[in-house]
KEKE-3310 file (N, C-alpha, C; in steps of 0.2 Angstrom, whole numbers, plus 5000, padded with zeros to 4 digits):
npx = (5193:5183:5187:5172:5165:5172:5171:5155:5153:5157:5149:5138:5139:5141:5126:5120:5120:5115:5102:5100:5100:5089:5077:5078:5072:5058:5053:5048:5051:5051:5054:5054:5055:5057:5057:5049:5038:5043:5047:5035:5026:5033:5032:5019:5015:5021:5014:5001:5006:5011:5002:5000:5011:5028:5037:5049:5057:5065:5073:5068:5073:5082:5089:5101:5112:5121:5111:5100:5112:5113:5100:5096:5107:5104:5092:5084:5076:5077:5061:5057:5044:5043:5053:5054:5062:5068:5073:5085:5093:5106:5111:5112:5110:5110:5099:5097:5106:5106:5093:5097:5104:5095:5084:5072:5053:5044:5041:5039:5034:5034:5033:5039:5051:5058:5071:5083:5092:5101:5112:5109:5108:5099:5081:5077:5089:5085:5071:5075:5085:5072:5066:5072:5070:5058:5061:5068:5060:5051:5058:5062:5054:5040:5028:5024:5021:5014:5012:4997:4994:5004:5009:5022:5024:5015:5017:5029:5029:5024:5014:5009:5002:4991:4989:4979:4974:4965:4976:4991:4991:4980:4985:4997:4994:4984:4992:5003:4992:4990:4999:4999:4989:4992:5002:4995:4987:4969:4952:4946:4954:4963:4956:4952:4964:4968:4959:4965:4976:4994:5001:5014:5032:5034:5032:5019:5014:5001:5001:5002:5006:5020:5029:5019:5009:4996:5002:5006:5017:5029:5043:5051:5058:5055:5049:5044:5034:5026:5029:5020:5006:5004:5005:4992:4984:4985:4980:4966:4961:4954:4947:4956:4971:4980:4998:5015:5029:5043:5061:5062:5068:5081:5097:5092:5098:5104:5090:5085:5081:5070:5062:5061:5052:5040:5035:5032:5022:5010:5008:5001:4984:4986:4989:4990:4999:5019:5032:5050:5064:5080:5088:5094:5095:5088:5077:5075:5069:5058:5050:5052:5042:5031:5027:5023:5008:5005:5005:5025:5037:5054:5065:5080:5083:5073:5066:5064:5052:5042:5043:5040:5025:5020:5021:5013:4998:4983:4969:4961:4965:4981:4986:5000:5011:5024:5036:5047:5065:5081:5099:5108:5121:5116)
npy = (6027:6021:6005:5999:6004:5999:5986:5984:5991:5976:5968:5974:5972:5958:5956:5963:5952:5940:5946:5948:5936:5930:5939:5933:5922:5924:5930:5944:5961:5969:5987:5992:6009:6024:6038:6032:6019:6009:5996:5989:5992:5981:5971:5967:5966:5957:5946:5945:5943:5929:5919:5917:5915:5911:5919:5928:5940:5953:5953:5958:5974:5973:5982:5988:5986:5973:5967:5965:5957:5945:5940:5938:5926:5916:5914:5913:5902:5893:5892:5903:5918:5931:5945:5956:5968:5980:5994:6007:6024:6034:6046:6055:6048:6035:6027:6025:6021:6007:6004:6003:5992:5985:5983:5985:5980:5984:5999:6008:6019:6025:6037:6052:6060:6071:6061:6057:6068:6076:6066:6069:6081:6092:6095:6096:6090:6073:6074:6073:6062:6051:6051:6045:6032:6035:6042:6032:6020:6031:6031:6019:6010:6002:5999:6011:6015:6023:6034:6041:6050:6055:6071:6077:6067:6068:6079:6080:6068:6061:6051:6039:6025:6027:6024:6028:6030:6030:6033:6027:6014:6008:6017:6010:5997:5997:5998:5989:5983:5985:5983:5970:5969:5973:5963:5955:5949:5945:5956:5948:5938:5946:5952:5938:5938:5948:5951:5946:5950:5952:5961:5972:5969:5980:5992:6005:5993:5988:5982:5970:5958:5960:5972:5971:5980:5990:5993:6005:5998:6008:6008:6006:6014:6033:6047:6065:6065:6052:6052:6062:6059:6049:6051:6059:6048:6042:6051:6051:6041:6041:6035:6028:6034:6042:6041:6048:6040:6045:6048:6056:6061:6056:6064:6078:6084:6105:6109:6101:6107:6115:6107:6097:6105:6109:6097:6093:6103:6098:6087:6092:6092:6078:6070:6063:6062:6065:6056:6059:6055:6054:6071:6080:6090:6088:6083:6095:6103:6098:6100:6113:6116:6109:6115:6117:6113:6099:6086:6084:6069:6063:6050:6040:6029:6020:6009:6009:6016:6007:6004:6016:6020:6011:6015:6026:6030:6028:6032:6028:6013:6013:6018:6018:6027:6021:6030:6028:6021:6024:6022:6019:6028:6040)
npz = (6679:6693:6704:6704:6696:6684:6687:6686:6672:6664:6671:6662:6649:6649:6656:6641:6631:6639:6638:6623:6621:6627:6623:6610:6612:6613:6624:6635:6642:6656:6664:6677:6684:6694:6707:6718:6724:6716:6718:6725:6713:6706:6714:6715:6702:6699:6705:6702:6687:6688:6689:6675:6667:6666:6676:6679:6693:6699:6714:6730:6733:6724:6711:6708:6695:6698:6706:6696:6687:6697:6697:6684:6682:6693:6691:6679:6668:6653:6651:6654:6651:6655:6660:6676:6679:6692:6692:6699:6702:6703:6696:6681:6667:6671:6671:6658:6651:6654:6650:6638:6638:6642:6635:6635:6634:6639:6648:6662:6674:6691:6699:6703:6712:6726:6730:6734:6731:6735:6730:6718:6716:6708:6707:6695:6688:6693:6691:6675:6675:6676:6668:6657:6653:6646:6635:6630:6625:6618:6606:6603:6603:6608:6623:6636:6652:6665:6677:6682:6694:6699:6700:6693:6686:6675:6671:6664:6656:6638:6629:6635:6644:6657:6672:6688:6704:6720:6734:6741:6739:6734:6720:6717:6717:6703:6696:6695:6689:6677:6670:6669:6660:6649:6647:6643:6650:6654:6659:6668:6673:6681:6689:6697:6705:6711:6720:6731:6733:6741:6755:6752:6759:6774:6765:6769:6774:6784:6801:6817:6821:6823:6830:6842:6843:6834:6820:6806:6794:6786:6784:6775:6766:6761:6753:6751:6744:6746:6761:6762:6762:6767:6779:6779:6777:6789:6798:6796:6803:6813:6824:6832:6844:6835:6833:6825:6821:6816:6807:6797:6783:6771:6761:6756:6755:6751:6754:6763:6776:6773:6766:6775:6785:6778:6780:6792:6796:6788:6797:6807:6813:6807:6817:6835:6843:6840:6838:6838:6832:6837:6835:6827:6813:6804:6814:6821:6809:6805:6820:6821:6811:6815:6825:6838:6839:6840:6850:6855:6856:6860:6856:6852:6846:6831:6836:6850:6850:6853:6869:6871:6869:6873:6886:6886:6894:6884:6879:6868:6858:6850:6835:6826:6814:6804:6800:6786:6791:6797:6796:6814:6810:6803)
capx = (5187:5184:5182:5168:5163:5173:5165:5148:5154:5158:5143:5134:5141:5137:5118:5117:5124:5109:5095:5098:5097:5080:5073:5078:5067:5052:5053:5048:5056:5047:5058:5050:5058:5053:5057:5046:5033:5046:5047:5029:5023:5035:5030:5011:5013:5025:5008:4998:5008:5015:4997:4999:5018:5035:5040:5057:5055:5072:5070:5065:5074:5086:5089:5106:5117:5124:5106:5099:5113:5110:5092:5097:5112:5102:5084:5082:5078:5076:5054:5055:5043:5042:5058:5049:5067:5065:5080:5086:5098:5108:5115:5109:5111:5112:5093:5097:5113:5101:5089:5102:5106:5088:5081:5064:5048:5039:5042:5036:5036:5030:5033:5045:5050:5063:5072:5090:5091:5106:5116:5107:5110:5094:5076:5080:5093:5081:5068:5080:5085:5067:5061:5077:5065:5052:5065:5071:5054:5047:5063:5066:5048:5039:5024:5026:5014:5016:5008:4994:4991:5010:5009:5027:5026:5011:5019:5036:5032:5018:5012:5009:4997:4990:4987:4977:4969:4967:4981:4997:4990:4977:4989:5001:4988:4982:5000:5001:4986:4991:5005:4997:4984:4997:5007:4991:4980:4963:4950:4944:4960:4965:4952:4954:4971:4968:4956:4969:4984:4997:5003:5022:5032:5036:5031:5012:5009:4998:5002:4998:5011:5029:5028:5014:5002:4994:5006:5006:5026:5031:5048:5058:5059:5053:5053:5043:5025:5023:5029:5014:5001:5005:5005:4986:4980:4985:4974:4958:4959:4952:4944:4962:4976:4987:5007:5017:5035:5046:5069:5062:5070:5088:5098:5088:5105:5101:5083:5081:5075:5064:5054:5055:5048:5034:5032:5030:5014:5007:5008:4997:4977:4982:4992:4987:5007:5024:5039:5055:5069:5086:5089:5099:5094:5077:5072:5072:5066:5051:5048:5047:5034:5025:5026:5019:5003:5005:5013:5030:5042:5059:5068:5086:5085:5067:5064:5062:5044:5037:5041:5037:5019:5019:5020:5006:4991:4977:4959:4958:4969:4987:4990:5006:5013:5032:5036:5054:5069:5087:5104:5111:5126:5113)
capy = (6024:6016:5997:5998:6007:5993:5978:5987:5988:5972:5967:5977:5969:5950:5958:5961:5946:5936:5947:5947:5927:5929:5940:5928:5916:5927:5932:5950:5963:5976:5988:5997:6013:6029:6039:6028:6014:6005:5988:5989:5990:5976:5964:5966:5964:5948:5942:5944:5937:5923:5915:5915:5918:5910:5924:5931:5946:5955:5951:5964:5980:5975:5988:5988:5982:5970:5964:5962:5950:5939:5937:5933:5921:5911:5911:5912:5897:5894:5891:5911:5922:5936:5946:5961:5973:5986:6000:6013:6028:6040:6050:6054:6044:6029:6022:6028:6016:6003:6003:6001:5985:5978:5984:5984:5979:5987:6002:6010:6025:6025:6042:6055:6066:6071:6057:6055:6075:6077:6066:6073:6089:6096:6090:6093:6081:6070:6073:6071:6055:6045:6050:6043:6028:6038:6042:6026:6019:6032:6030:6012:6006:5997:6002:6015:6014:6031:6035:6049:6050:6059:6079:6078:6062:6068:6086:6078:6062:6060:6046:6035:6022:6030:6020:6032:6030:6034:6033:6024:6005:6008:6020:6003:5991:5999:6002:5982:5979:5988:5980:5963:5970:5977:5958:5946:5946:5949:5959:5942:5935:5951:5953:5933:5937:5954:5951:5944:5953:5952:5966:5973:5970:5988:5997:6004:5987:5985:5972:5969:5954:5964:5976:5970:5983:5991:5999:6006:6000:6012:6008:6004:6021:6038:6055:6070:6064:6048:6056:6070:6054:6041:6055:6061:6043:6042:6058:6048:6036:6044:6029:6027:6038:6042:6041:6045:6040:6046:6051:6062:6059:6056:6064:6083:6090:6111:6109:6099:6110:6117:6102:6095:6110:6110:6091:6096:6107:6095:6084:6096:6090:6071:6067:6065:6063:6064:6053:6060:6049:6057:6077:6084:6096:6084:6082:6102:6107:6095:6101:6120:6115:6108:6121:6116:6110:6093:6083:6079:6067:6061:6045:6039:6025:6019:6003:6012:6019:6001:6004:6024:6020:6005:6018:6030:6031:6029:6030:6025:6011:6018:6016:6019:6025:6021:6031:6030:6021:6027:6018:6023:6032:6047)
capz = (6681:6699:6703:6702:6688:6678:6688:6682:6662:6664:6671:6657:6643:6652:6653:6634:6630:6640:6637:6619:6621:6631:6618:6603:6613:6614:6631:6636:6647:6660:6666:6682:6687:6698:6716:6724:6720:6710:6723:6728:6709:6704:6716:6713:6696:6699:6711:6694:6682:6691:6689:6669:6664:6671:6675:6688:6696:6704:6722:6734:6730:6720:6707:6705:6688:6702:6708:6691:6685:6701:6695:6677:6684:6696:6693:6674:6664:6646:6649:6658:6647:6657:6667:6679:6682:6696:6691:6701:6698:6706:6692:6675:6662:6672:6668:6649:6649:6657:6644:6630:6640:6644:6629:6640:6630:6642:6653:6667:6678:6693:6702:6703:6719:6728:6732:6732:6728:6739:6725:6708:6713:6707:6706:6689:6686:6696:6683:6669:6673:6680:6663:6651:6649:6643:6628:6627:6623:6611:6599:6600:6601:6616:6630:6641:6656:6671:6688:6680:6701:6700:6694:6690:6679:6670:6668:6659:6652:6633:6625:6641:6650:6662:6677:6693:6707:6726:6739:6736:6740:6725:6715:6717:6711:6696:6691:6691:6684:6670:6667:6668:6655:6642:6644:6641:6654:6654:6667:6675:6674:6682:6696:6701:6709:6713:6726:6736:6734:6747:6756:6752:6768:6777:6761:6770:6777:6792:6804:6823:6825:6823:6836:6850:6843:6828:6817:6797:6793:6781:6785:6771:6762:6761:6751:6752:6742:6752:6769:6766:6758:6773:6787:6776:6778:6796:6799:6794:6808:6821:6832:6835:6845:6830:6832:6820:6822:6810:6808:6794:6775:6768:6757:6752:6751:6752:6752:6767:6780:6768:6766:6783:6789:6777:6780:6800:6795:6787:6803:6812:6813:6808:6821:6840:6845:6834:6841:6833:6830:6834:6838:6821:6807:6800:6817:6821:6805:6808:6824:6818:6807:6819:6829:6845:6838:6841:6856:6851:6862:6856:6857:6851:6840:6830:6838:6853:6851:6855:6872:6872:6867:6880:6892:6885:6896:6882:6882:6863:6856:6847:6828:6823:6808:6808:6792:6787:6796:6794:6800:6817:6809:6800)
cpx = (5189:5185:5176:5163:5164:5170:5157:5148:5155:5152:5138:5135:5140:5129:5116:5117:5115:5102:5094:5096:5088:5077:5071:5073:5063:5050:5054:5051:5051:5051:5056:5057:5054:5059:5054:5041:5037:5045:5039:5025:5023:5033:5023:5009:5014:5019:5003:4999:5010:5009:4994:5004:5020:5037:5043:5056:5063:5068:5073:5068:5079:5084:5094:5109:5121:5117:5103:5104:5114:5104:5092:5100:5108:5094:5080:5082:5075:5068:5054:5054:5043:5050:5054:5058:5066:5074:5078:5091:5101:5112:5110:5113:5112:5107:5094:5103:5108:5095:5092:5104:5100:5085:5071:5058:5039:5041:5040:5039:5034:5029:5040:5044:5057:5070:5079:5093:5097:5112:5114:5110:5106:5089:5076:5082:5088:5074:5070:5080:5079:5065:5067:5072:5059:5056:5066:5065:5050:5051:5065:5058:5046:5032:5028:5019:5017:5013:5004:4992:4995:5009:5016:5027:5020:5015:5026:5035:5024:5019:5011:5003:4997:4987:4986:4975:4969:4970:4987:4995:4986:4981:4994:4998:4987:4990:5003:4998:4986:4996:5004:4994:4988:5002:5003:4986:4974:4957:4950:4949:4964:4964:4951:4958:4970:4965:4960:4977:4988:5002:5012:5028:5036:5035:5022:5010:5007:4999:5001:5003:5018:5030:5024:5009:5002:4999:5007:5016:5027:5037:5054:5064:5055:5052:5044:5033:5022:5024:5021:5007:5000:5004:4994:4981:4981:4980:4966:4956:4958:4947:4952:4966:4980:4993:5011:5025:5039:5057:5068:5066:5079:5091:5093:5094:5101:5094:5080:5077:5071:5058:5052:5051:5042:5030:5029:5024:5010:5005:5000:4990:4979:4988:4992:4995:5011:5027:5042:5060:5077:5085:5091:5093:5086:5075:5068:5069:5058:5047:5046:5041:5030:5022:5022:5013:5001:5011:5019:5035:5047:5063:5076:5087:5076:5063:5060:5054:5039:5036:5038:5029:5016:5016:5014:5001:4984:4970:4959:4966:4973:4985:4998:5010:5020:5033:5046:5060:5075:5092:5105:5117:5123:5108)
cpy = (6019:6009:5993:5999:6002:5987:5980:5986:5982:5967:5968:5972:5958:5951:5960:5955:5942:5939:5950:5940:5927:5932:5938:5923:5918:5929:5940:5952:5968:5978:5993:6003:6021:6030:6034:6025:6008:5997:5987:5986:5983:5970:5963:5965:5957:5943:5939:5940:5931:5918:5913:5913:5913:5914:5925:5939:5949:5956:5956:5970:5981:5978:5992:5985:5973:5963:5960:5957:5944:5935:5933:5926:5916:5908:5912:5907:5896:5893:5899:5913:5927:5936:5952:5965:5978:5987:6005:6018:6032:6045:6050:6053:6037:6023:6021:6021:6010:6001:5999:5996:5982:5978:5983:5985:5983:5990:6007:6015:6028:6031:6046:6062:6066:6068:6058:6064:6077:6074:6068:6079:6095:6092:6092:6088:6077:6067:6070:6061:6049:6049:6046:6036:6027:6036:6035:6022:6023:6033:6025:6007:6001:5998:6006:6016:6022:6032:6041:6050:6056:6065:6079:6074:6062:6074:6084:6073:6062:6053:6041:6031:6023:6028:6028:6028:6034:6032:6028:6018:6005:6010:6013:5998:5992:5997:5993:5980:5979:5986:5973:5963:5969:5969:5953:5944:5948:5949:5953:5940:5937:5953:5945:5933:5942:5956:5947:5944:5954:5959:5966:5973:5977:5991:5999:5997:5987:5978:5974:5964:5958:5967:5975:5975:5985:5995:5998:6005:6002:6014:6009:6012:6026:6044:6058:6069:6057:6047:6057:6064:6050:6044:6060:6055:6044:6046:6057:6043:6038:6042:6027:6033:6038:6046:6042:6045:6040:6050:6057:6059:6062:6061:6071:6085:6099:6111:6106:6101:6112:6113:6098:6099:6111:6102:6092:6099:6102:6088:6088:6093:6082:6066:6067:6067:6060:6062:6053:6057:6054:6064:6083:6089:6094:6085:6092:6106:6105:6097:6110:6119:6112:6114:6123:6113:6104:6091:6082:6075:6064:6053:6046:6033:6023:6014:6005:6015:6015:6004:6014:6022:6016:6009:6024:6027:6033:6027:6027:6021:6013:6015:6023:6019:6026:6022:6034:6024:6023:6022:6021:6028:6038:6050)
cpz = (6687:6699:6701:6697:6681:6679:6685:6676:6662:6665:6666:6652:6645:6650:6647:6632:6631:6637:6629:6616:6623:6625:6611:6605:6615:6620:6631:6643:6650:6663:6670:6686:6689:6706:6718:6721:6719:6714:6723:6720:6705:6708:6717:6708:6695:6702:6705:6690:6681:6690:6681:6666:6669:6667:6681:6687:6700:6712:6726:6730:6726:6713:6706:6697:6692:6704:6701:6687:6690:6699:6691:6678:6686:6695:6687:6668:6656:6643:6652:6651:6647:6662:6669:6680:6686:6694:6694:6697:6704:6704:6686:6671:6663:6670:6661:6647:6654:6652:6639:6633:6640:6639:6631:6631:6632:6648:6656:6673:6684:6698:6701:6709:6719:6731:6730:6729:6732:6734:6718:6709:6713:6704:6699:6685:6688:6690:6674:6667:6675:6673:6655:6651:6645:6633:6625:6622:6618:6603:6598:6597:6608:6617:6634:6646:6663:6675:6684:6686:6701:6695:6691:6685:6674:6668:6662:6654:6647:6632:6628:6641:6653:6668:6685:6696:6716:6732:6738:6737:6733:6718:6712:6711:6706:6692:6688:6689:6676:6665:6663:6662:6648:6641:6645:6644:6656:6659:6670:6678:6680:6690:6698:6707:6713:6719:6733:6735:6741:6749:6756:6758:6768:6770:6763:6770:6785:6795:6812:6828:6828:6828:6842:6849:6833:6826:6808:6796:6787:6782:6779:6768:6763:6758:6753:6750:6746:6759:6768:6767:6764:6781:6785:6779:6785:6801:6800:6799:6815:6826:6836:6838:6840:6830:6825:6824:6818:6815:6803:6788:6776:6763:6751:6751:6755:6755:6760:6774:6780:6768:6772:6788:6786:6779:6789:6800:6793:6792:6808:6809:6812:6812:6828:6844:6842:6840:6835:6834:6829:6837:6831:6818:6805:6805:6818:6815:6806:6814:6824:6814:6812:6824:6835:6847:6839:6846:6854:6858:6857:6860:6853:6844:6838:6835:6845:6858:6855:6863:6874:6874:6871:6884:6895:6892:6892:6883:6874:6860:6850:6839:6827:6819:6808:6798:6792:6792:6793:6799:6807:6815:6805:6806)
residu = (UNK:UNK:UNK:UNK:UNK:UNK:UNK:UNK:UNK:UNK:UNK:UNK:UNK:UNK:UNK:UNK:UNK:UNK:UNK:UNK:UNK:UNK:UNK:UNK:UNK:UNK:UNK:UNK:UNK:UNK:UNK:UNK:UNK:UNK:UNK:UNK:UNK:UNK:UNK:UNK:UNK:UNK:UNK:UNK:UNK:UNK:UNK:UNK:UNK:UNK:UNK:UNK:UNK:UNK:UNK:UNK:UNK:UNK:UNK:UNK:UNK:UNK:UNK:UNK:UNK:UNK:UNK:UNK:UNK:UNK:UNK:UNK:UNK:UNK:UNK:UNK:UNK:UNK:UNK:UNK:UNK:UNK:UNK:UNK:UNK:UNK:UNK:UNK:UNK:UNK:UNK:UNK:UNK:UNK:UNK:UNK:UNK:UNK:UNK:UNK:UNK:UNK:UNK:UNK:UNK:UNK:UNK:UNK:UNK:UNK:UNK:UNK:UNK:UNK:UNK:UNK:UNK:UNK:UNK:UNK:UNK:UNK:UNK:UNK:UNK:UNK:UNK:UNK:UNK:UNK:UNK:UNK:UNK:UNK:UNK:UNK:UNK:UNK:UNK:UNK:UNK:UNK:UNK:UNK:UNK:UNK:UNK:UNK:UNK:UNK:UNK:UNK:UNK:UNK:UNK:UNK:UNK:UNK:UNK:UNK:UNK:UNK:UNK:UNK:UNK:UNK:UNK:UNK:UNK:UNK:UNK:UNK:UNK:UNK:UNK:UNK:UNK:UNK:UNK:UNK:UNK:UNK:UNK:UNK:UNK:UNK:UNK:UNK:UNK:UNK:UNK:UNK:UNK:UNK:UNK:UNK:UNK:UNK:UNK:UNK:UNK:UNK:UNK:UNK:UNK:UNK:UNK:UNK:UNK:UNK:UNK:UNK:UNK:UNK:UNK:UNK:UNK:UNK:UNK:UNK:UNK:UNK:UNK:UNK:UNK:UNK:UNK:UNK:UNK:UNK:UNK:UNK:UNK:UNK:UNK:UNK:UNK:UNK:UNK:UNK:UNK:UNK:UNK:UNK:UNK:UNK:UNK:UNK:UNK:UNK:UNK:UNK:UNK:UNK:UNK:UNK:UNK:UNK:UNK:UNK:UNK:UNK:UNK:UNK:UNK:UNK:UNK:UNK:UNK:UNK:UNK:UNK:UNK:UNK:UNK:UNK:UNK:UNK:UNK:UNK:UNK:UNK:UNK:UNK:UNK:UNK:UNK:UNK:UNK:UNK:UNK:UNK:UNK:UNK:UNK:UNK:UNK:UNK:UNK:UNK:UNK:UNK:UNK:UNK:UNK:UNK:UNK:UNK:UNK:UNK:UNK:UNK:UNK:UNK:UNK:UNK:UNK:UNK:UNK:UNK:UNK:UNK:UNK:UNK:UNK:UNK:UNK:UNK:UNK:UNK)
# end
């Protein structure tokens, strides 16, 4: 076993330890897991319940074993009624030994894609383990709430609350509001707050100051359904020139020029000009699927586009959906 492997176990068995204390003092657990959403649904739910509950939330995208016992450590106190956890994974079984630590009271699934499919192995495994919650949940006893928006997470997982709606900002919402529902709070309570929810930053947030123009930053992350969904939206905005500016997805393993080639198609009709990020394998497979259909220019590093777009000669003001950023060294 690595170092880290044993600093984890070790970690592990500290996290029963508290969050068997927490739940001897009536405190409930939601333990948000999915390919994508997970950040976005946790901190809209935390917007919610923060206005009834003292309740902690794992801050930004922690969703490690590592992140979660910083949360517990420094920002849980003996009046905390609610913990929100966002858990990731990049193997199976590792949400399943995650449960058997959190012992979640309520949990939640909020997509499943290809994500990370380069270390699973196969969207298999992938599916495997973004549904070990499912199990955990219908043999220990709890809430299970699900994305019914996602064909993958209706077609694997029963017995569920099924939070829908239309495009991922709504899809998101619901999926806290459902949360907020199942832990006490009622519609008014629900739609007071809800009418002024705050945008998740770089998860589809618009903004106007960051860059010097309009742009959708859909920066943080990526896979394959909210590429296709965020390059769809982008399509509908046609009082604007619409840029997309993308390096294209992490980690498909075999499959990846598969998909960035079908994600290139799907480009074509809602994009007026593609700026590609880089030159490799993602960007050519994307640029086969476009397949000539749309302008494409290339740059070197993301940041880059500000000035690209500066130097456009438009007749109708740019929106720019900046979908994805990757480090320099991919």
């Amino acid at each position: 076993m690595d170092l880290r492997r044993l600093r984890d176990k070790i970690y592990l068995v500290w996290l029963s330890w508290q969050i068997s204390n927490f739940h001897a003092r009536g405190g409930k657990i939601v333990v948000i897991t999915g390919s994508y959403g997970k950040t976005s649904v946790k901190e809209l739910a935390y917007d919610l319940l923060r206005h009834k509950y003292r309740v902690v939330a794992t801050s930004g995208n922690y969703n490690t074993v590592v992140g979660i016992v910083k949360t517990i450590r420094y920002e849980v106190v003996k009046d905390t009624q609610l913990l929100i956890l966002e858990v990731g994974a990049y193997r199976v079984g590792e949400i399943a030994e995650f449960c058997r630590v959190l012992k979640p009271d309520i949990g939640v699934v909020t997509g499943i894609a290809r994500q990370h499919l380069e270390r699973f192995g196969s969207f298999e495994k992938i599916i495997q383990a973004k549904t070990e919650i499912a199990g955990y949940i219908h043999l220990h006893g709890g809430i299970l709430i699900a994305n019914g928006s996602d064909e993958t997470v209706v077609n694997e997982i029963k017995n569920a609350l099924w939070y829908r709606g239309s495009g991922r900002e709504n899809i998101n919402q619901n999926g806290a509001k459902m949360i907020a529902r199942v832990c006490g709070m009622s519609e008014q309570e629900i739609q007071q707050v809800a009418e002024h929810f705050r945008s998740v930053p770089s998860r589809f947030e618009m903004t106007m100051g960051r860059y010097g123009m309009r742009v959708i930053d859909d920066s943080y992350n990526s896979n394959e359904k909210s590429f296709a969904e965020a390059v769809e939206h982008l399509g509908k905005q046609k009082k604007y020139t619409r840029i997309l500016v993308t390096p294209g997805l992490l980690e498909l393993g075999s499959e990846s020029n598969k998909i960035h080639e079908q994600l290139g198609k799907g480009i074509i009709g809602n994009a007026d000009l593609v700026i590609l990020v880089g030159r490799g394998e993602r960007i050519k497979s994307l640029a086969k699927g476009i397949d000539g259909k749309v302008k494409i220019s290339y740059i070197d590093k993301t940041l880059e586009f500000v000035q690209s777009v500066n130097n456009l000669k438009l007749k109708k003001e740019p929106l720019v959906l900046l979908e994805n950023d990757l480090p320099e060294n991919h």
